[in-house]
C-alpha positions as CSV (number, residue, x, y, z in Angstrom):
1,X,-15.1,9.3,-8.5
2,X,-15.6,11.7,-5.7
3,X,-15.0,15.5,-6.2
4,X,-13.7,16.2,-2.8
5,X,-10.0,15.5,-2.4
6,X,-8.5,12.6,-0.5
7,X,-6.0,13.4,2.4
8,X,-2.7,10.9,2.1
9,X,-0.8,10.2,5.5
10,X,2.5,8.6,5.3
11,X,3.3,5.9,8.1
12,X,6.6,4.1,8.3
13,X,7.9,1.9,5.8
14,X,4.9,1.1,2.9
15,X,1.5,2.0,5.7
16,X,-0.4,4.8,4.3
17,X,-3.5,6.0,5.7
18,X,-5.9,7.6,3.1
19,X,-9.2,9.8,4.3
20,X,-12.0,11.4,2.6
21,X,-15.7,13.1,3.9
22,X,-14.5,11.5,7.6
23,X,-13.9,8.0,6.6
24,X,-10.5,6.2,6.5
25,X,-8.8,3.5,4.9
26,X,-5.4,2.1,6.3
27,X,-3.1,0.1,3.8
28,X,-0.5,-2.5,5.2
29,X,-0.2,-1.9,9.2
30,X,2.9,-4.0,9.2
31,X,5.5,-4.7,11.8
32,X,7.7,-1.7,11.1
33,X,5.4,0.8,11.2
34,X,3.6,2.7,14.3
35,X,1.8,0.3,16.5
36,X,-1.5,2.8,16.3
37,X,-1.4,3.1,12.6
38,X,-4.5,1.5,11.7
39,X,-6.1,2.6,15.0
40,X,-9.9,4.3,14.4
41,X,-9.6,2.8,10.4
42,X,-12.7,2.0,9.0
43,X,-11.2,0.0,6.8
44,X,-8.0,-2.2,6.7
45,X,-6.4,-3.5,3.1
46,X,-3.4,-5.6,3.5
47,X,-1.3,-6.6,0.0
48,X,0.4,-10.0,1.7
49,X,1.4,-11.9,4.5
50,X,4.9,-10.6,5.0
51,X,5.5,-9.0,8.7
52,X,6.2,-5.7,7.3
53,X,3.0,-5.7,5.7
54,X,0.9,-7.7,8.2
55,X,1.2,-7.2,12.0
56,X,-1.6,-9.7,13.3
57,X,-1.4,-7.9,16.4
58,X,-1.9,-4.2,15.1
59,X,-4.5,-5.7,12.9
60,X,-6.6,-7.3,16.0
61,X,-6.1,-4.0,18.1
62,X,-7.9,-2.1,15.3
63,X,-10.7,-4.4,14.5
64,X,-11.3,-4.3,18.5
65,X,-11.1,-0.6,18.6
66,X,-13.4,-0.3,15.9
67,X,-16.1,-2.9,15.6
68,X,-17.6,-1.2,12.5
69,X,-13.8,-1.6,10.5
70,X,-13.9,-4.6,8.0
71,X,-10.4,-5.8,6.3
72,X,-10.2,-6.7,3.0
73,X,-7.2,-9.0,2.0
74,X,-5.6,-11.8,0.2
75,X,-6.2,-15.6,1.6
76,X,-2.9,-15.9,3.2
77,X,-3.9,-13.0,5.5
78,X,-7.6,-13.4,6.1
79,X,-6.9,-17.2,7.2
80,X,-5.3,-15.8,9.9
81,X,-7.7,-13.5,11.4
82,X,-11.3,-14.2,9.9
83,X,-11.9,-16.8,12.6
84,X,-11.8,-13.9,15.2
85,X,-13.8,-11.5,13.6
86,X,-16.9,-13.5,11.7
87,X,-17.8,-11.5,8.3
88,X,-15.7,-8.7,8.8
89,X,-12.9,-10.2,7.0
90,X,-13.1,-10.1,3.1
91,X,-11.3,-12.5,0.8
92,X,-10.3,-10.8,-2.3
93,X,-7.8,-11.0,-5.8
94,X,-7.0,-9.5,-8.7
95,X,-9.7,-8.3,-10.5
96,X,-12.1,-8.2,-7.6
97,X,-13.5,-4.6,-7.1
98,X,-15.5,-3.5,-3.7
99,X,-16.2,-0.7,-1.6
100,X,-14.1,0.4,2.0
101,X,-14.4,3.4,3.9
102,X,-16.9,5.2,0.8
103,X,-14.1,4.6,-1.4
104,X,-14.2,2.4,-4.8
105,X,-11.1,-0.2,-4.9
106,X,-9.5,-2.5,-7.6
107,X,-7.9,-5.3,-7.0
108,X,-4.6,-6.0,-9.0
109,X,-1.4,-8.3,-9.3
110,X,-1.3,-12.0,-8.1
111,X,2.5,-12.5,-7.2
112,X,5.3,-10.7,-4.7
113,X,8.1,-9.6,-6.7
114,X,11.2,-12.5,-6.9
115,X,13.4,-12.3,-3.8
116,X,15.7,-15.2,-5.2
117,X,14.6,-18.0,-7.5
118,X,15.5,-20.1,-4.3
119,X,12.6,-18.2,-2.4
120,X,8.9,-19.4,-3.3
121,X,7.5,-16.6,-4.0
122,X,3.8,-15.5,-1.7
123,X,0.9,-13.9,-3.1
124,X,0.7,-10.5,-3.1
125,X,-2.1,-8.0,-4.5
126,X,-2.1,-4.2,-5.0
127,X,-5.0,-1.8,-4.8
128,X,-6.3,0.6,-7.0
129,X,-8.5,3.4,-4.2
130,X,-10.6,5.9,-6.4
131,X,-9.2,4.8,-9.6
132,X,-6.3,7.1,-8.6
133,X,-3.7,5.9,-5.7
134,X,-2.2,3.0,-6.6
135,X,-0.3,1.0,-4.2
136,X,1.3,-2.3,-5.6
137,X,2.3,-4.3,-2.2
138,X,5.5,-5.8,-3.0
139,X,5.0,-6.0,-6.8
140,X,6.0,-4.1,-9.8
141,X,2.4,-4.3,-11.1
142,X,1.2,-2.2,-13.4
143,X,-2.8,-2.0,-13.5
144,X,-4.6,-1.8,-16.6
145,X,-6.1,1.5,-15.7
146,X,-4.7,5.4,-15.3
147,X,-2.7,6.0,-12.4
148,X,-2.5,9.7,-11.1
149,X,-0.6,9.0,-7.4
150,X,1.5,5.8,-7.5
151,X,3.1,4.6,-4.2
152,X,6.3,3.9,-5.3
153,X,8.3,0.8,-3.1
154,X,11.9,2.5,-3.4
155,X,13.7,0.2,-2.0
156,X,13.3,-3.4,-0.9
157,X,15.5,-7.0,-1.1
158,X,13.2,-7.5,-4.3
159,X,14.6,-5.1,-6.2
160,X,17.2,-2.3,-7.6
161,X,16.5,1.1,-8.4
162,X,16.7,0.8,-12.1
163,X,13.9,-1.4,-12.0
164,X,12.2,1.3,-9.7
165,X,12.7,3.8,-12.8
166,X,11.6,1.6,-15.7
167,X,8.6,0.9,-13.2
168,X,7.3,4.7,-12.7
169,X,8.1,4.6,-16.6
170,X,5.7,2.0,-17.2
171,X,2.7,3.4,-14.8
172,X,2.8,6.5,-15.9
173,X,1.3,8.1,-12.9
174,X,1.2,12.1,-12.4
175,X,3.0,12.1,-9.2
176,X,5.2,8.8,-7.2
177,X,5.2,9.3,-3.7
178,X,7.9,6.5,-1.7
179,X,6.7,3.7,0.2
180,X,8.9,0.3,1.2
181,X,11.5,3.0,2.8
182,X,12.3,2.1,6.0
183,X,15.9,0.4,4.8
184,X,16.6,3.2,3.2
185,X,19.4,5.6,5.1
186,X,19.5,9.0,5.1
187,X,22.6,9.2,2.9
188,X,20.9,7.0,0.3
189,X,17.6,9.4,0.2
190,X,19.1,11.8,-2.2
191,X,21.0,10.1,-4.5
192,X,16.9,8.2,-4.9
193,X,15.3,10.9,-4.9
194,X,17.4,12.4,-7.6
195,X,17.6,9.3,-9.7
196,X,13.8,8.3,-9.4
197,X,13.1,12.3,-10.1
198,X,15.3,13.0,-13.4
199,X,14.7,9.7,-14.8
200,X,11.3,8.5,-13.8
201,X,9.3,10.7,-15.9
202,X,6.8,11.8,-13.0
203,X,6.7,14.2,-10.2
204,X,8.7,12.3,-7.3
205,X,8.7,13.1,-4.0
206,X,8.2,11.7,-0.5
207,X,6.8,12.1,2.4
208,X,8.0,11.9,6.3
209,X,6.4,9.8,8.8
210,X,3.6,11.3,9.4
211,X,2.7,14.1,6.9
212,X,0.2,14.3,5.2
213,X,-0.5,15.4,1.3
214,X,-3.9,16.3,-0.6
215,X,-4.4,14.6,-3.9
């Protein structure tokens, strides 16, 4: 792992950008977050094809802007844009491990979270950056490795925020920062954030569009 720290930047609803030593790695451009979000990446990661995860067009606009970026995605995703952009789009699953903007990532989970039995559920995969930021896509997943920041989908048709308790619980991380938050009003943030933060067993907090955190 790499001494220097990684700077976190919160986008709408579950995007995070993550930068280290000048490099940066964007994680689910999706439909309701900024339309430059992955804009200058050098690397994309995308969890599943859902249109809050995946924009097709943000992710085109930021493969053009950059033609160094690469993507690295699930096969739902990547049959939709690999045609366009030959060998810069990277089939991957759980267990796969590879390298994106100088940072070492791990591949984890297999399935989104139940909607409604009546709902097929997609494919979804979370990513492990550093061995230290986890973000789990729309998934409870729980990787079979330490977790010191966990991106923490708060709230989400998929699930209720017992489940988003026991889940923090289970990972164990040192700090849960909010992702999957975009539903989530402004009279509802508090009563999370004091839930999540009594119960969870980990420093909670969140960030605002747009800040930004060391870890």
């Amino acid at each position: 792992m790499n001494a220097s720290s990684l700077t976190l930047t919160k986008k709408t609803h579950s995007c995070v950008r993550l930068e280290r030593n000048g490099q940066s790695l964007v994680i689910d451009p999706g439909g309701f977050t900024e339309d430059d979000a992955a804009l200058g990446a050098d690397a994309i990661l995308v969890t599943h094809e859902h249109p809050d995860h995946f924009d097709e067009a943000r992710l085109r606009a930021a493969l053009e802007s950059n033609p160094a970026a690469r993507v690295w995605t699930l096969r739902s995703v990547a049959e939709q844009v690999s045609a366009a952009f030959p060998g810069r789009v990277h089939t991957v699953g759980h267990g796969d491990t590879f390298t994106a903007a100088g940072l070492e990532v791990q591949v984890h989970g297999e399935l989104h979270a139940v909607i409604h039995p009546d709902i097929p559920r997609v494919t979804n995969i979370g990513f492990l950056v550093d061995g230290s930021v986890f973000h789990p896509g729309d998934a409870l997943t729980v990787p079979d490795h330490p977790v010191d920041t966990l991106m923490l989908p708060v709230m989400a048709p998929w699930n209720k925020i017992s489940e988003v308790i026991d889940y923090v619980r289970e990972v164990k991380p040192r700090r849960a920062i909010d992702i999957h938050d975009a539903l989530l009003t402004d009279l509802a943030r508090p009563v999370y954030d004091r839930q999540i933060g009594a119960l969870g067993g980990a420093d909670h907090g969140r960030l605002a569009p747009g800040d930004a955190a060391r870890l």
